[in-house]
PALOMI-963831 format. One line per field, with one value per residue (C-alpha): residue number from 1; chain; x, y, z. Coordinates in nm, 4 decimals. Each point is the difference from the previous one (the first is absolute). Layout:
N
nr	(NUM,...)
kette	(A,...)
xx	(X,...)
yy	(Y,...)
zz	(Z,...)
This chain:
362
nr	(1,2,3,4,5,6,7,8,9,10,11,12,13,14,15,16,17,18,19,20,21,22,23,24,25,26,27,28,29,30,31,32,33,34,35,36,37,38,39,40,41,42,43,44,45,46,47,48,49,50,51,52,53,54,55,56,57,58,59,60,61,62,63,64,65,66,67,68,69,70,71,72,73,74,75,76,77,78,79,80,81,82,83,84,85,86,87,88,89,90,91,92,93,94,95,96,97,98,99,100,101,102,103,104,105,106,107,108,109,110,111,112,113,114,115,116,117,118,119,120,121,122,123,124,125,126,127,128,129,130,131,132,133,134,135,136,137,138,139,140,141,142,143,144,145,146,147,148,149,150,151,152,153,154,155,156,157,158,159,160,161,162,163,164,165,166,167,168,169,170,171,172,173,174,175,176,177,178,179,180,181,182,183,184,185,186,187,188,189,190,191,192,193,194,195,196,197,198,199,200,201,202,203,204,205,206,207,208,209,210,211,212,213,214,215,216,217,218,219,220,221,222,223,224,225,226,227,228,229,230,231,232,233,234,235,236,237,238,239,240,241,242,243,244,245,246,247,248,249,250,251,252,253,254,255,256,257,258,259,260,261,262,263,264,265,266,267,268,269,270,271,272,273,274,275,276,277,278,279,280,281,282,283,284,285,286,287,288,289,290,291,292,293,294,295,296,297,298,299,300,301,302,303,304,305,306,307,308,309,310,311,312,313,314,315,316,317,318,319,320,321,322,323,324,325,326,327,328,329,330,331,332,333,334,335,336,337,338,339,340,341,342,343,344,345,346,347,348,349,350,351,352,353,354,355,356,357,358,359,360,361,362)
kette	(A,A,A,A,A,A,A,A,A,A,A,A,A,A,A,A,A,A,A,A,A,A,A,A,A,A,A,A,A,A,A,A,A,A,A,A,A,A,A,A,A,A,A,A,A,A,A,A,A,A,A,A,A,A,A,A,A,A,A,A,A,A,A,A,A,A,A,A,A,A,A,A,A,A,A,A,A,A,A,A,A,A,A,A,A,A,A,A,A,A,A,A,A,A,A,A,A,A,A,A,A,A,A,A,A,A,A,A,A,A,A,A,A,A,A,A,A,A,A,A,A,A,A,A,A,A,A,A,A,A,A,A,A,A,A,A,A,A,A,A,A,A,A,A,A,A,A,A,A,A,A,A,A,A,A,A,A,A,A,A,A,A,A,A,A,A,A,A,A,A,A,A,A,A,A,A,A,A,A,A,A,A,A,A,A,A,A,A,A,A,A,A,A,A,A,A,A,A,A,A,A,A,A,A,A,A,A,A,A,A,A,A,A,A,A,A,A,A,A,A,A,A,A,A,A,A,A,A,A,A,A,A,A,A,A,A,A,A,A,A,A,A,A,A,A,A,A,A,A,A,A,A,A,A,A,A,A,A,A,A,A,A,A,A,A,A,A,A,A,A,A,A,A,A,A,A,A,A,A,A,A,A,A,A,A,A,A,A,A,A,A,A,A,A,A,A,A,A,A,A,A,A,A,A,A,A,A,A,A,A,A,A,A,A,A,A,A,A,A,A,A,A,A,A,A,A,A,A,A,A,A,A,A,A,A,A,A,A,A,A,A,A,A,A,A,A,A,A,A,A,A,A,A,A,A,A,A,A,A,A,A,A)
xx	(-3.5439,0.2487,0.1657,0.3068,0.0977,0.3519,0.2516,0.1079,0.3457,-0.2141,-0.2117,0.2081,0.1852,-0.1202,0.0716,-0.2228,0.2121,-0.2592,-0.2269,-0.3910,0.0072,0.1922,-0.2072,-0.3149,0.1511,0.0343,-0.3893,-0.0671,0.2487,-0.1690,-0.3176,0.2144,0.0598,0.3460,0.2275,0.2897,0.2236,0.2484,0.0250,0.3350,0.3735,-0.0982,0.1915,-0.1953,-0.3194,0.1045,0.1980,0.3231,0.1296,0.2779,0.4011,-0.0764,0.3240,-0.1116,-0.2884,0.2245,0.2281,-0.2847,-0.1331,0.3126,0.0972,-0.3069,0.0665,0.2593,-0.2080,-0.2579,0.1521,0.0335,0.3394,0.2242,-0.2605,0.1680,0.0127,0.1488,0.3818,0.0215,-0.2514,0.1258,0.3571,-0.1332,-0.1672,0.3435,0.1775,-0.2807,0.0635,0.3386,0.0295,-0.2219,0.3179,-0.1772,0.2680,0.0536,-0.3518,0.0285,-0.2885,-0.0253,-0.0970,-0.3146,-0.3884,-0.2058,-0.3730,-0.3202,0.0151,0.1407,-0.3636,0.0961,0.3435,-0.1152,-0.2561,0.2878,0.2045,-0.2043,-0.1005,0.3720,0.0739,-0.2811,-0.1118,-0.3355,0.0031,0.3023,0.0134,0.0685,0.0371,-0.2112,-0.0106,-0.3541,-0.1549,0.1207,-0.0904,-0.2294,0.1567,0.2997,-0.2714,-0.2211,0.3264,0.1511,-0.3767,-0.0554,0.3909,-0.1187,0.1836,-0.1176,0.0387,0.1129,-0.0488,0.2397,-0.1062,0.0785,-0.0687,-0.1519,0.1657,0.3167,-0.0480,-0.0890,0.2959,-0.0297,0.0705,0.2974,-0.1357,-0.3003,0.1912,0.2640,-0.3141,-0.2044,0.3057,-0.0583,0.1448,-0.2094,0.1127,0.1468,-0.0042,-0.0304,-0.2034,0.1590,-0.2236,0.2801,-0.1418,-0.3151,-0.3689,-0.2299,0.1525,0.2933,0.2372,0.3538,0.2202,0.3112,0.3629,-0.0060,-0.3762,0.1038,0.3109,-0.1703,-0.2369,0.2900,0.1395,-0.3460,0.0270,0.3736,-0.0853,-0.2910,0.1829,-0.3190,-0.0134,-0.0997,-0.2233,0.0329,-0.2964,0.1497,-0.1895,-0.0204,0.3426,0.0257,-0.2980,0.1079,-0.0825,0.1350,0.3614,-0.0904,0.2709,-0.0293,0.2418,-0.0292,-0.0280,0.2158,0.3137,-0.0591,-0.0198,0.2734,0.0494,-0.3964,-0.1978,-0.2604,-0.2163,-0.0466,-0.3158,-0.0344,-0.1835,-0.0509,-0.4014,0.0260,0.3232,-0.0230,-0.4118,-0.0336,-0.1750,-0.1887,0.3596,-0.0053,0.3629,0.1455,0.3208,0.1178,0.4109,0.1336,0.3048,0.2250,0.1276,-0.2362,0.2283,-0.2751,-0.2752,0.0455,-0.3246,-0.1700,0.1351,-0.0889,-0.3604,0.0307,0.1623,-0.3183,-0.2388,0.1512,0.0306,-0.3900,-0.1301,0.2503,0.0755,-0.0287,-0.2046,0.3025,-0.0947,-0.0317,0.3706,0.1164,-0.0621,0.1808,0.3686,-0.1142,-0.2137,0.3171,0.2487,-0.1656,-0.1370,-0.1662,-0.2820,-0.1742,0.1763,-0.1764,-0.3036,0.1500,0.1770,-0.0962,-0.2516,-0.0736,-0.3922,0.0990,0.1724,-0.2508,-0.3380,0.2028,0.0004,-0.3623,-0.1529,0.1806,-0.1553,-0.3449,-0.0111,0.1307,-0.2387,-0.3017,-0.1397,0.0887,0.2392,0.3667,0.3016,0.3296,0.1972,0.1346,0.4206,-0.0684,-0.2200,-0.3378,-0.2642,-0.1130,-0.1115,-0.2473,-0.1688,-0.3471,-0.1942,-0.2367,-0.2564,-0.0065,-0.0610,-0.2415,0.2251,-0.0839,0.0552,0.2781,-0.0723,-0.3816,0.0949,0.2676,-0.3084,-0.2224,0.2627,0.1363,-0.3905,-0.0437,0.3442,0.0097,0.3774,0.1511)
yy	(-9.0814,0.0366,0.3617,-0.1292,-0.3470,-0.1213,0.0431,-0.2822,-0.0459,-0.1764,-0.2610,-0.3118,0.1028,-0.2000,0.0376,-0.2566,0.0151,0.2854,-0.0915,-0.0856,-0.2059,0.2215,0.3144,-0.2533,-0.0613,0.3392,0.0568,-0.2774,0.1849,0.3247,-0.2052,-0.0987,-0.3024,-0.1055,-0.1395,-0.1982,0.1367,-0.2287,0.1663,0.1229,-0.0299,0.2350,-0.0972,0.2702,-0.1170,-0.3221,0.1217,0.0048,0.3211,0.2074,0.0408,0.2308,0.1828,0.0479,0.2061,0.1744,0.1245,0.1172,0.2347,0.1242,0.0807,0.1626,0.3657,-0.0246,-0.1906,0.2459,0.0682,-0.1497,-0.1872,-0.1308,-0.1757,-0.3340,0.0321,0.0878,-0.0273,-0.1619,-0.2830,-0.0458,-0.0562,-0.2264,-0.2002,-0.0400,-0.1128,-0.2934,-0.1241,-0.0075,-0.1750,-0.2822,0.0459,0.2151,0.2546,0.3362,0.1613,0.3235,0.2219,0.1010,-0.3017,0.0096,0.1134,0.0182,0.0021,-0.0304,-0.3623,-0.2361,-0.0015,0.3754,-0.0764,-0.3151,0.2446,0.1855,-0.2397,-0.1242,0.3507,0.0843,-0.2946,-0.1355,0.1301,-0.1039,-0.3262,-0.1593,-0.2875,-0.0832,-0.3332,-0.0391,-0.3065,-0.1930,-0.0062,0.3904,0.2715,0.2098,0.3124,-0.1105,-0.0797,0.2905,0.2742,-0.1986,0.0415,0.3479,0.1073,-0.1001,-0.3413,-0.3647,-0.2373,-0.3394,-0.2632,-0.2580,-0.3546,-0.0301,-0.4021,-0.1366,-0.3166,0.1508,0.1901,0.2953,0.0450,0.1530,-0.2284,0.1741,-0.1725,0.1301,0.3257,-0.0139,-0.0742,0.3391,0.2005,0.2057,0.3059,0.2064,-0.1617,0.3502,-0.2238,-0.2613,0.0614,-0.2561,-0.0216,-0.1639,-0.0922,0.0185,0.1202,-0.1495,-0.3750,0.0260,-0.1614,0.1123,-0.0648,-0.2333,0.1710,-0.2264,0.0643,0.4184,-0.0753,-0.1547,0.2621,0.2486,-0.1451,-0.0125,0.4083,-0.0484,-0.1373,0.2715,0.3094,0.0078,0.2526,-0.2052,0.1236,-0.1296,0.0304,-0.0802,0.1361,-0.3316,-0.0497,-0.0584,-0.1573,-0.3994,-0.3310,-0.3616,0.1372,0.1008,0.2811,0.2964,0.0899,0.3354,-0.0183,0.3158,-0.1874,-0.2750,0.2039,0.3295,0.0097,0.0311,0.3323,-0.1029,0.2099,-0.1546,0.1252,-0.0054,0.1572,0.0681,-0.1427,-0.3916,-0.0620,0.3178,0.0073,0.3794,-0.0402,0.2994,0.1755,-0.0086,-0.0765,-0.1954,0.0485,-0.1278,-0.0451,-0.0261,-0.2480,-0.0812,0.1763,0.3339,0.1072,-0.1667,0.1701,0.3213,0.0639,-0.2224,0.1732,0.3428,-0.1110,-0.1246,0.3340,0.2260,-0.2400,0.0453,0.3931,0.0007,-0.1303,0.2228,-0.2507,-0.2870,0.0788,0.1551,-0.0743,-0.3592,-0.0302,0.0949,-0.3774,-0.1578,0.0346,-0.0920,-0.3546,-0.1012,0.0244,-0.0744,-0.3612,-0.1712,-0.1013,-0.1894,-0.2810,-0.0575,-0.0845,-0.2166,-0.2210,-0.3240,0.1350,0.3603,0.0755,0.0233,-0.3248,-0.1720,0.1437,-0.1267,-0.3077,-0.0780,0.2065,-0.2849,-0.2839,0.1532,0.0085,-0.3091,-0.1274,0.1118,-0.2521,0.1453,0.2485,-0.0566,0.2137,0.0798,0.0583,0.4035,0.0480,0.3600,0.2917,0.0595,-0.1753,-0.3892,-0.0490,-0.2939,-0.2654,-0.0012,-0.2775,0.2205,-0.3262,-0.1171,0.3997,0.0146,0.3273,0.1530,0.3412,0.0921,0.3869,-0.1372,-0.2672,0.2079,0.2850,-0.3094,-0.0759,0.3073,0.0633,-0.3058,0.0243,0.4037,-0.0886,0.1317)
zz	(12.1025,0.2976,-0.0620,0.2228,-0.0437,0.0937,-0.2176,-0.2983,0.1982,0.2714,-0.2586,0.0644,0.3670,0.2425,0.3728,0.2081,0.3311,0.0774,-0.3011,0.0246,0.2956,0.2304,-0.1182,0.1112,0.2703,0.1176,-0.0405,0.2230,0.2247,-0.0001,0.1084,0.2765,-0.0302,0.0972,-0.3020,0.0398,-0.3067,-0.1292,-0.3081,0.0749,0.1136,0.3275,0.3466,0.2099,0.0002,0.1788,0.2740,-0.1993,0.1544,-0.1094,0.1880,0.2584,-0.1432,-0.2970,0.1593,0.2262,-0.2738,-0.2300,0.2451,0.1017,-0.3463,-0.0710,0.0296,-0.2605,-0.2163,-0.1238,-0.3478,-0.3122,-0.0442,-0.2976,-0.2316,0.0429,0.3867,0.3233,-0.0772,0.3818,-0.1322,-0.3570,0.1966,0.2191,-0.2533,-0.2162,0.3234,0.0345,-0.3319,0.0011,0.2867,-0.2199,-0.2604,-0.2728,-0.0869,-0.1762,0.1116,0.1138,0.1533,-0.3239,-0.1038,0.2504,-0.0251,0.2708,-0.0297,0.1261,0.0841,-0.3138,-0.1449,-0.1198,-0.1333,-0.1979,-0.1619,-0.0515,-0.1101,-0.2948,-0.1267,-0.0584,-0.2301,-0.1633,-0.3346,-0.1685,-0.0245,0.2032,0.1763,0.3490,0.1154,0.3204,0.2629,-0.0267,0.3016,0.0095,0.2275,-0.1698,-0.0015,-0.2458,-0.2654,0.0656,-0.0316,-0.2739,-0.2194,0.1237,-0.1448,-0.3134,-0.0068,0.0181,0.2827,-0.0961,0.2727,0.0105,0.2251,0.3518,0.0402,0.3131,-0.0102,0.0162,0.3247,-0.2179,-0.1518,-0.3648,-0.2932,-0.1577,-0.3332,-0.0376,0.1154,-0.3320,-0.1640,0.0396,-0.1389,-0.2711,-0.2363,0.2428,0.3286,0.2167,0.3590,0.2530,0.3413,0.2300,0.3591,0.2666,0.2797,-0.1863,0.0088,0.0208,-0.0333,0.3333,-0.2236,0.0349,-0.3026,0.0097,-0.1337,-0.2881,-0.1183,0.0196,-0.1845,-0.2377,-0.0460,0.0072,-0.3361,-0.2085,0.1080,-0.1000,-0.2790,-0.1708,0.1613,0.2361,0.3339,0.3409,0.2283,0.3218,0.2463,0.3248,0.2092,0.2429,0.0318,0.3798,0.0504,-0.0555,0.1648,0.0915,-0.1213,-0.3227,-0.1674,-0.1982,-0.3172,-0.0979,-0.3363,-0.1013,0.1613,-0.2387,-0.3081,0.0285,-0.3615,-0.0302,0.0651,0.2448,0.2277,0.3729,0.2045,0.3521,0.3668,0.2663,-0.0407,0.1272,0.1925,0.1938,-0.0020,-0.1028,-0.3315,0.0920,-0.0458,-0.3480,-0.0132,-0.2303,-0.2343,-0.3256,-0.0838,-0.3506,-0.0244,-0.3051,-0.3310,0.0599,-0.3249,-0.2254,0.1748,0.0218,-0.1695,0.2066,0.3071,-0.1437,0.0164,0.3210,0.1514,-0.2001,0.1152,0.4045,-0.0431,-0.1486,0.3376,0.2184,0.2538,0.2309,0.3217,0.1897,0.3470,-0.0112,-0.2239,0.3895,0.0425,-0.2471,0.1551,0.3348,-0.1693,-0.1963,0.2634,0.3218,0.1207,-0.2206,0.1709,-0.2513,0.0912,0.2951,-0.2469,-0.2013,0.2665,0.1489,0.2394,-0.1828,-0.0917,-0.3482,-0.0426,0.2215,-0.1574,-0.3365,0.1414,0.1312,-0.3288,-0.2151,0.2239,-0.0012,-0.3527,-0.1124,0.2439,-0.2000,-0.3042,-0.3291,0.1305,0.0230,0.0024,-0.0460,0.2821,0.0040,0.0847,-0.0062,-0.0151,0.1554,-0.1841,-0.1181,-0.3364,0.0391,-0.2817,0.0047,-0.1782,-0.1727,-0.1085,0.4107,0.0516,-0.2956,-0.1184,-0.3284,0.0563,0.2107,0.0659,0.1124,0.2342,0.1495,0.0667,0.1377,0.2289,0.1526,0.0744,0.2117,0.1535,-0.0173,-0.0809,-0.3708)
């Protein structure tokens, strides 16, 4: 009998971004062979290097940066962050009204532990990133996956969405521009999204975290400027448009009638205080990455590696029998069809082991 198994809370939380392959993987890595990881949302690797001026002012701020600061953050980052989104007309946020954490992965952990009892329901996009299911199970709650369709670009069917609500329904995870499809939502799909949350007093989550990162003209609505009279929780980083994901920085904002949610935002502010802080250091970044050139867009434009590897990815792949796909307006990532009879693919956890071993790529 194992004298220290994992704990109960962990039964059904699954987290396969880093899961059995990528642990695999990492053996074959420590055999030295070299692995092309793909695994993950991380610029770096590829050559995708940081604003030099975000460098610069990191290590110039870092004598003064050697404490602890407020739990929600530097106040000179939280204010920058309320002057970005107010430019993108969401109104009455105050720094107050901002957490900054470890990268958004930590605040959406957070996010779920202060609101879900035993038993709620959160309404999650299908294809999702991982980690929304996995911190929505571990808080004790249930993730509900509503249908992202194919055949509409990816765009989720606001039907099936009314559909999943229930007595026990606490929230709606909205991914815009999303991972891992690329699509970016229209104004009149998110306002129609907005009024099923309307409609069962639901909180929106808003993972936003690709925001700038758009192709062939494609536009992003923040969702919290469609839906003031809603409470709904935006995250966002400095990870993929500024290629520091090895900052840890990300933030979360809270938008709408806080009034109701005081609770909620009680939980929130305990939850902040138990971990201390954000790394302080790398907050030094955040003011300079929100106000200075925005040099993502030299990826995305005609001519820029991101826009152009988009491009010749997509024509690769449709160019292989029984594989086709959808066409990505935003984000980092393709989310292919595979024609699992032509591939002979029973088991998807086995062939994806079988292939990273021939290709060394996972």
């Amino acid at each position: 009998m194992e004298r220290f198994p994992k704990s109960d809370k962990l039964e059904h939380v699954c987290y396969d971004i880093r899961g059995p392959v990528h642990k695999e993987a990492l053996r074959l890595e420590e055999e030295g062979h070299k692995i092309l990881k793909l695994n993950i949302g991380n610029p770096a690797p590829f050559g995708f290097e940081a604003p030099d001026e975000i460098l610069v002012d990191v290590l110039r701020n870092l004598p003064s940066a050697q404490g602890y600061c407020d739990s929600k953050g530097l106040y000179s980052a939280r204010k920058a962050i309320v002057q970005y989104y107010q430019s993108k007309d969401i109104r009455n946020v105050t720094v107050n009204d901002v957490y900054i954490g470890n990268g958004v992965s930590e605040l959406i952990t957070m996010s779920m532990q202060a609101l879900l009892n035993d038993g709620d329901e959160v309404l999650i996009p299908m294809p999702d990133y991982p980690l929304w299911t996995a911190a929505a199970t571990l808080a004790g709650g249930k993730a509900v996956h509503y249908l992202c369709d194919e055949q509409a670009g990816w765009f989720p069917d606001v039907e099936d969405i009314k559909s999943k609500v229930t007595s026990r329904t606490k929230a709606i995870v909205i991914i815009n521009p999303n991972n891992p499809t690329g699509a970016v939502y229209s104004k009149e799909l998110l306002l129609d999204i907005v009024e099923v949350a309307r409609q069962h007093n639901l909180i929106i989550f808003a993972d936003e975290i690709y925001d700038k990162i758009l192709y062939d003209g494609a536009v992003h609505h923040h969702i919290a400027a469609l839906a003031p009279d809603l409470l709904t929780v935006t995250f966002n980083g400095l990870s993929k448009a500024y290629r520091v994901a090895g900052f840890r920085q990300g933030w979360m904002i809270l938008n709408g009638p806080k009034k109701h949610a005081k609770g909620y935002i009680e939980g929130l502010d305990m939850l902040a205080s138990m971990r201390l802080c954000a790394n302080v250091p790398m907050q030094h970044a955040i003011q300079t990455a929100l106000g200075g050139y925005q040099s993502i867009n030299e990826f995305i434009l005609p001519g820029g590696r991101l826009l152009e590897q988009r491009n010749k990815a997509y024509e690769l792949l449709n160019q292989i029998p029984g594989i086709s796909c959808t066409k990505p307006m935003g984000a980092l990532y393709m989310f292919p069809k595979i024609n699992i009879k032509k591939f002979n693919i029973y088991d998807d956890e086995k062939w994806c082991l079988i292939y990273w071993r021939r290709k060394k790529c996972c």
